[in-house]
Backbone bond lengths (Angstrom), bond angles and torsions (degrees), N, CA, C in turn:
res aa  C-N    CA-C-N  psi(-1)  N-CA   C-N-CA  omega(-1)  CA-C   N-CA-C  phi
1 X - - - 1.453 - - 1.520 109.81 -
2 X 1.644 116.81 160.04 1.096 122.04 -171.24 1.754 102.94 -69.59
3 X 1.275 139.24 135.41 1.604 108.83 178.52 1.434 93.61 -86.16
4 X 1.385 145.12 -34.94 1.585 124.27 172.54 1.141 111.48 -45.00
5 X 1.313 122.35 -45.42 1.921 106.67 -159.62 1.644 82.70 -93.73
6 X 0.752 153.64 -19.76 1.749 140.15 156.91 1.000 115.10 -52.75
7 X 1.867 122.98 -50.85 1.153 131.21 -179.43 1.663 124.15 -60.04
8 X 1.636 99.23 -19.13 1.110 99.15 -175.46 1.471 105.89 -122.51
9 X 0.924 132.50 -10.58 1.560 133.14 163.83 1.316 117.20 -93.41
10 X 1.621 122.46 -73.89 1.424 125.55 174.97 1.455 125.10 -17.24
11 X 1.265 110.45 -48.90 1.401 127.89 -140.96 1.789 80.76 -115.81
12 X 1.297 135.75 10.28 1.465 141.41 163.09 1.569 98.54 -86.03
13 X 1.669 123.43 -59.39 0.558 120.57 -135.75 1.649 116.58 -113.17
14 X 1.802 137.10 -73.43 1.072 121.88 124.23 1.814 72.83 118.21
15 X 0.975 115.07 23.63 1.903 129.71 171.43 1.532 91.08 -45.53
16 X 1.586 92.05 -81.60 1.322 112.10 -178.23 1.551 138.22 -26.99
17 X 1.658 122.38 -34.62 1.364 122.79 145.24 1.423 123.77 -129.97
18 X 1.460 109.71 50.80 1.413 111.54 171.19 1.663 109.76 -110.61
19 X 1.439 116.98 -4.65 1.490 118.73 160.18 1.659 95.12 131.06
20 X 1.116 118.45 -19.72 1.606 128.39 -153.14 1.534 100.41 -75.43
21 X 1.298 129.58 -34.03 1.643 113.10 -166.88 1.985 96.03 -123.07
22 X 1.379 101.54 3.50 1.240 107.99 -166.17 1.697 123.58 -145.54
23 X 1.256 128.84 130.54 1.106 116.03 -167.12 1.951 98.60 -107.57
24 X 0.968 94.45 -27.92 1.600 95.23 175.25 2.250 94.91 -172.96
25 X 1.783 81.75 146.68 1.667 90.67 164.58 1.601 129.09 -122.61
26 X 0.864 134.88 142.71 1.184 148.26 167.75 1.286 119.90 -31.65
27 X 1.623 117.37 123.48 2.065 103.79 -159.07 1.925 73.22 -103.84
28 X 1.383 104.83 178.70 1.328 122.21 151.81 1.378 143.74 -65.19
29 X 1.689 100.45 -13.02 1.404 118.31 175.77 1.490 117.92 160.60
30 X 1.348 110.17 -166.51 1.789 110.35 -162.77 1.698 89.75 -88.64
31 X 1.202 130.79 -22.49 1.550 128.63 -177.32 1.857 99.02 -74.36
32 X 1.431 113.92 -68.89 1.287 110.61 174.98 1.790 113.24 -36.59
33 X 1.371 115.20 -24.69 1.858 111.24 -153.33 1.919 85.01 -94.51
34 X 1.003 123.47 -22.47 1.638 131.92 -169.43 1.294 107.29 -79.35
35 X 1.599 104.10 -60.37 1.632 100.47 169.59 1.500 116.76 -54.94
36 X 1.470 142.58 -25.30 1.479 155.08 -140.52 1.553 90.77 -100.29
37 X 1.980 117.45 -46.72 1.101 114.97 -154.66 1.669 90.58 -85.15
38 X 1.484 125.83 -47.97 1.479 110.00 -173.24 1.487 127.71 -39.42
39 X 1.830 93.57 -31.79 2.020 97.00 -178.57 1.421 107.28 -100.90
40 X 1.390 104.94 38.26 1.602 111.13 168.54 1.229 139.90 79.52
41 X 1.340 114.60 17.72 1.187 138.40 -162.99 1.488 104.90 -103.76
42 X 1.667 105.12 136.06 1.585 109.46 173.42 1.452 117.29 -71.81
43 X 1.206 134.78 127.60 1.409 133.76 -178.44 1.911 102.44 -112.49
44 X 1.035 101.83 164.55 1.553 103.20 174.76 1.809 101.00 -140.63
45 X 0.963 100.34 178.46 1.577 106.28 -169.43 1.494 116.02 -81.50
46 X 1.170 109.96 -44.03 1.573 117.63 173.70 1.915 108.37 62.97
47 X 1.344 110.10 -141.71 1.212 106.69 170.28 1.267 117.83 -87.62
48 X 1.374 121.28 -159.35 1.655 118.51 -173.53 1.380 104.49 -80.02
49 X 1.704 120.41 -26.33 1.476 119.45 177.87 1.123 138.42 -103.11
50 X 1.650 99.42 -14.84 1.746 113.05 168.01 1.666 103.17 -143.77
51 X 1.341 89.54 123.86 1.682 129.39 167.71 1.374 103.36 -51.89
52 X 1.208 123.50 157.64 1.556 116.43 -171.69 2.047 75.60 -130.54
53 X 1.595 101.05 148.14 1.497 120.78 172.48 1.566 107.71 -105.70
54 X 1.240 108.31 102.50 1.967 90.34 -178.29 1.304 116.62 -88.00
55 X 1.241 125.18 149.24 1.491 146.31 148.49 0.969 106.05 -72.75
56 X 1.527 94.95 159.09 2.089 124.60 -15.69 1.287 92.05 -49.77
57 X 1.210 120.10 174.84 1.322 157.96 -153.38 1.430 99.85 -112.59
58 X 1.254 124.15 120.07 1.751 139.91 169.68 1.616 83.51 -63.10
59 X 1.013 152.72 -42.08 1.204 138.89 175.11 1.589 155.71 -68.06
60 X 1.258 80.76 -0.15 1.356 110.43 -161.46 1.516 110.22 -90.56
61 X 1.128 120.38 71.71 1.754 118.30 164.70 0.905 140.68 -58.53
62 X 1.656 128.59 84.96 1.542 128.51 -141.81 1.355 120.78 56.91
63 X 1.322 119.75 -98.44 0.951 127.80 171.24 1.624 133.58 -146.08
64 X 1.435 97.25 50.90 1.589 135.91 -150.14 1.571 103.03 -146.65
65 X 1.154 114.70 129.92 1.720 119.13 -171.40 2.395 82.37 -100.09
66 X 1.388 81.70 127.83 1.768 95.24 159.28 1.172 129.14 -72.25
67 X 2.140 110.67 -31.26 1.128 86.13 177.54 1.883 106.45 -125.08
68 X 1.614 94.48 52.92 1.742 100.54 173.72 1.256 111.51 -17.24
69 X 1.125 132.56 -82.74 1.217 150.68 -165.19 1.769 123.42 -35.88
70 X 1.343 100.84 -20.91 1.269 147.75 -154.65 1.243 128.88 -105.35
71 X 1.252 109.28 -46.43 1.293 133.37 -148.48 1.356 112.19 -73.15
72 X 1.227 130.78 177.80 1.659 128.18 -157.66 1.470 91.70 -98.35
73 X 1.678 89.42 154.34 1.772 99.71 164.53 1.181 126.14 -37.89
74 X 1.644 114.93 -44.15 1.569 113.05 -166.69 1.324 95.74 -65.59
75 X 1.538 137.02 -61.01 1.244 164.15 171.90 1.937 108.72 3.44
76 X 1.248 75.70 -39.18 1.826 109.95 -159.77 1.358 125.08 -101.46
77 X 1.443 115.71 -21.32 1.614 138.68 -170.99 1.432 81.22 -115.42
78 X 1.216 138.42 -69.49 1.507 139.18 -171.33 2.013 108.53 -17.45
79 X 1.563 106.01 116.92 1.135 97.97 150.56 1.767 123.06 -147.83
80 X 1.425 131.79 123.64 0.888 124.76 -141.33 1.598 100.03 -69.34
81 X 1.705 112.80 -175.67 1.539 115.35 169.24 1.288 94.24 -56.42
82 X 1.625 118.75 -81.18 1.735 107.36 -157.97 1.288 126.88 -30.56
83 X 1.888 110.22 -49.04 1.971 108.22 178.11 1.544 117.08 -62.96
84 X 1.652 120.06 -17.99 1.533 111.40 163.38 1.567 115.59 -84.47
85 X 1.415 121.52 -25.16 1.383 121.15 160.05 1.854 125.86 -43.89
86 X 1.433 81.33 -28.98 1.324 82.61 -160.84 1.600 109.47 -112.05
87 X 1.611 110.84 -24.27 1.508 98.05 148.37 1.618 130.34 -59.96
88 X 1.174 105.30 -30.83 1.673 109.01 172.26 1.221 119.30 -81.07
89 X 1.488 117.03 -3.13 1.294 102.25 163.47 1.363 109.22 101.46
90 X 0.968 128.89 -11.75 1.592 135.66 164.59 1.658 132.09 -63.88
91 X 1.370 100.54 -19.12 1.722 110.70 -176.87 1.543 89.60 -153.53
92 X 1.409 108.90 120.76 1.546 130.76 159.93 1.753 101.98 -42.61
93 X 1.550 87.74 150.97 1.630 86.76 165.79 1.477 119.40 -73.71
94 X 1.662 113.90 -17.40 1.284 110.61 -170.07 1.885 94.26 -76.37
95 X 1.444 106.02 -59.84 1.518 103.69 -165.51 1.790 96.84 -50.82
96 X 1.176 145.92 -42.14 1.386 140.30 177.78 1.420 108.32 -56.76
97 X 1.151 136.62 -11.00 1.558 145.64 173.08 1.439 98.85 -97.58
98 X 1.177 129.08 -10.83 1.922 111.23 -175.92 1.588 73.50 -120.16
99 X 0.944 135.70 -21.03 1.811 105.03 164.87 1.416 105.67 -82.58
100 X 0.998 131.67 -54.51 1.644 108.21 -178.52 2.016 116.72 -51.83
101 X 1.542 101.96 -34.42 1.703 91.01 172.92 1.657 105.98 -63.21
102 X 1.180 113.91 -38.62 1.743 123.86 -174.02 1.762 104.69 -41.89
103 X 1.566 97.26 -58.41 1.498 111.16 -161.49 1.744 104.27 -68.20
104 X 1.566 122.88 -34.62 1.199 135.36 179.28 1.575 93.97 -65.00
105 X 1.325 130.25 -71.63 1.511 105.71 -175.71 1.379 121.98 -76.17
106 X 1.146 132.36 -32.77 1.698 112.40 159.29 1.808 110.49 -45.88
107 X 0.925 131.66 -34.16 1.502 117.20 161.84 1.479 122.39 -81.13
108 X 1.305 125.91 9.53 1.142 136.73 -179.10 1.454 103.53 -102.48
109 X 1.537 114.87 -38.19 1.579 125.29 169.41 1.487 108.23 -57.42
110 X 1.342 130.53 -54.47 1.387 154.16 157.30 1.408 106.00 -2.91
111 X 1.615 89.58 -96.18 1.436 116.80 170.17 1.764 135.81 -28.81
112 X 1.390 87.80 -58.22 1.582 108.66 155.52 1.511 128.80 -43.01
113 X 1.631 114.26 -52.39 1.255 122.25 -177.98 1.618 94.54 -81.54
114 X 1.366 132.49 -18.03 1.247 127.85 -178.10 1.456 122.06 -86.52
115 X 1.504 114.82 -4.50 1.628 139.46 -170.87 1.515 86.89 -103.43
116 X 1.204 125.46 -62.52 2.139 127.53 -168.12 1.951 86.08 -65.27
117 X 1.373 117.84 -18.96 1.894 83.18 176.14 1.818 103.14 -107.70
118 X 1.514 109.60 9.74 1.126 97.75 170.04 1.614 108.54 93.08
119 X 1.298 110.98 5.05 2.068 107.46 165.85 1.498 86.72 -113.28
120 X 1.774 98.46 96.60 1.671 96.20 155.96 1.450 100.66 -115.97
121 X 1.094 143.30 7.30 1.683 148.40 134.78 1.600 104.57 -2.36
122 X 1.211 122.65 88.91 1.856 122.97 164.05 1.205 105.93 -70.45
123 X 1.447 127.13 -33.87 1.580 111.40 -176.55 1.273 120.16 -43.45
124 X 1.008 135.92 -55.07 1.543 133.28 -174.84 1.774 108.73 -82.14
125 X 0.846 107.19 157.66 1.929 133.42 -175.98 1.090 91.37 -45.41
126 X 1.605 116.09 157.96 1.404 95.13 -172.43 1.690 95.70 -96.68
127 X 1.779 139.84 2.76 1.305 122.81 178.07 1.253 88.87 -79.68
128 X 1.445 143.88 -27.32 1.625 122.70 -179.53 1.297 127.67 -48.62
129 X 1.237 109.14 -56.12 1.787 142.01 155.75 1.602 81.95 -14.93
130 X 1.734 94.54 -82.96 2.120 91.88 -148.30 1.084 90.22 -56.79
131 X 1.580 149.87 -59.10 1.542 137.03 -160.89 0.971 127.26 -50.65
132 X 1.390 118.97 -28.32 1.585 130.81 166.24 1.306 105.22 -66.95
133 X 1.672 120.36 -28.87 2.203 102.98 -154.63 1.778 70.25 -111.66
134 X 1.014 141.62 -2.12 1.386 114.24 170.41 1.703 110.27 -99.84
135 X 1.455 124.12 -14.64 1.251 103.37 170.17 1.560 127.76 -107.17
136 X 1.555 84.17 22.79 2.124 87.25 158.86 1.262 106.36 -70.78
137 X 1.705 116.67 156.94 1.201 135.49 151.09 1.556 127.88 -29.69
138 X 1.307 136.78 129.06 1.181 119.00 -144.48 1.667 98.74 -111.08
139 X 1.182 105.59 126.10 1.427 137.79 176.41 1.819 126.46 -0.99
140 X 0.752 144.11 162.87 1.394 148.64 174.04 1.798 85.76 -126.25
141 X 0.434 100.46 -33.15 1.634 88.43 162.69 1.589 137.90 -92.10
142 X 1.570 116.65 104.78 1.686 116.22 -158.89 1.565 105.20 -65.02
143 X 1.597 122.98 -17.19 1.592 112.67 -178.49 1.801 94.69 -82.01
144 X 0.951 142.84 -33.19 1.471 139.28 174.05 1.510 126.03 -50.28
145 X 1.784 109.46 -36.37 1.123 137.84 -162.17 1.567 102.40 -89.96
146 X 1.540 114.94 -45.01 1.382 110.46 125.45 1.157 164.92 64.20
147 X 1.223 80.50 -147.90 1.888 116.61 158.68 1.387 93.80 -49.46
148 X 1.484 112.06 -66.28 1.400 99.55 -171.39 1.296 146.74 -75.19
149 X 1.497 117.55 -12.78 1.378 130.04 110.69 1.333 115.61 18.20
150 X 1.528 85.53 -89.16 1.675 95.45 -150.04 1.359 96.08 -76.48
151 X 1.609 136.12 -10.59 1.428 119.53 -174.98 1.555 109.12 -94.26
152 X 1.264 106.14 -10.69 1.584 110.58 163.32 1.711 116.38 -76.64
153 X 1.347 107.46 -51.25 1.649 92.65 165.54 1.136 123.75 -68.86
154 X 1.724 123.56 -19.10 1.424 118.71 -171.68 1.536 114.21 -81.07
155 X 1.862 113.17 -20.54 1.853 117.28 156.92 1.205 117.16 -71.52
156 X 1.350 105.90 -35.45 1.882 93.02 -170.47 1.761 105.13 -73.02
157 X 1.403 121.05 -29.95 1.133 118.20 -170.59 1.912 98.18 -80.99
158 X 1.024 120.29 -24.37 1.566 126.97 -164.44 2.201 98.72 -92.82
159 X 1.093 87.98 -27.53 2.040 82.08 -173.42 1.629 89.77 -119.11
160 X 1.417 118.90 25.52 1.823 119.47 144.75 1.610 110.56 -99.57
161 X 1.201 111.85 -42.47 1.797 121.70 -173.09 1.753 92.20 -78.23
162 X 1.023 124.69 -30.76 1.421 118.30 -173.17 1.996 102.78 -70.61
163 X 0.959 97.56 -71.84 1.431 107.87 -178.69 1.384 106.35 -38.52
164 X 1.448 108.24 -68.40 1.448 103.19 -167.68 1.989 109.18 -46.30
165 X 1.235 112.68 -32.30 1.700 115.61 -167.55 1.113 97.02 -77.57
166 X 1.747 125.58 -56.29 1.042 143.34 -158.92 1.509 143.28 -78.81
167 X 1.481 104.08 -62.17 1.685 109.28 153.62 1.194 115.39 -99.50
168 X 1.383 140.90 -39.02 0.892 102.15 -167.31 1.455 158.88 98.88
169 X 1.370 138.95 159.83 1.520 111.93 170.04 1.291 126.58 -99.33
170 X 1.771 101.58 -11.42 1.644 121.42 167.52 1.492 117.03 -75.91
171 X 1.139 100.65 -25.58 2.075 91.03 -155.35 1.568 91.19 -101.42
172 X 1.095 96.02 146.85 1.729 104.68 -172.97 1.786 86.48 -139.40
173 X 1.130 93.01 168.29 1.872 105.32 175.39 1.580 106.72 -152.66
């Protein structure tokens, strides 16, 4: 990867293992998932040949990986739609910087309506989050009913604008 357009996008953004485009990725194997688990990282079983890494990422400092240096193959080959948009020349680095601020507050809207119903839990992805506060029983209360409302239109409209910028039909993880 370019380290400027990494340096200056990647490290903006942090989509990629903060739970938002991903609920877990695919390691290279049970050796890659061993090294992952010693530096503290949750691993899951996945298939017999690749370990699944779940999101968000125990690693993930803001929006800064702890253990860069470190980090898994996928981690490393990974590049979203926007950073091939924008190596080819199709999306400025600036307009690729007001979509990553874009994508940070539409998940900030998310989040928000997901704190007023009471899933402020980051451990899990954040579509787990809404699937969990949208398939409780629905409220005796009409401001609750709502809330939840609006946090169901505010994912579907927030993980449609994401995809389309973000994964994509190229970028796989």
């Amino acid at each position: 990867m370019d380290p400027s357009l990494t340096d200056t996008l990647c490290t903006r953004c942090g989509l990629c293992c903060d739970g938002s485009l991903f609920a877990e990725v695919e390691l290279s194997g049970p050796a890659e998932a061993t090294r992952l688990e010693i530096l503290g990282l949750e691993i899951e079983e996945g298939d017999a040949t690749h370990p699944l890494l779940q999101q968000p990422c125990t690693a993930l400092r803001g929006r800064l990986c702890s253990i860069y240096p470190h980090r898994p193959e996928c981690c490393r080959t990974f590049e979203c739609r926007l950073l091939q948009d924008v190596r080819r020349g199709a999306v400025s680095v600036e307009r690729a910087g007001e979509h990553i601020t874009e994508a940070h507050e539409r998940i900030a809207r998310v989040t928000g309506l997901l704190a007023q119903l009471g899933r402020s839990d980051r451990r899990l992805p954040l579509r787990e989050r809404c699937a969990e506060a949208l398939a409780r029983e629905p409220s005796a209360d009409p401001a609750v009913n709502r809330r939840r409302a609006a946090l169901g239109a505010a994912m579907a409209a927030m993980e449609g604008w994401i995809r389309r910028r973000f994964i994509g039909r190229t970028a796989r993880q």
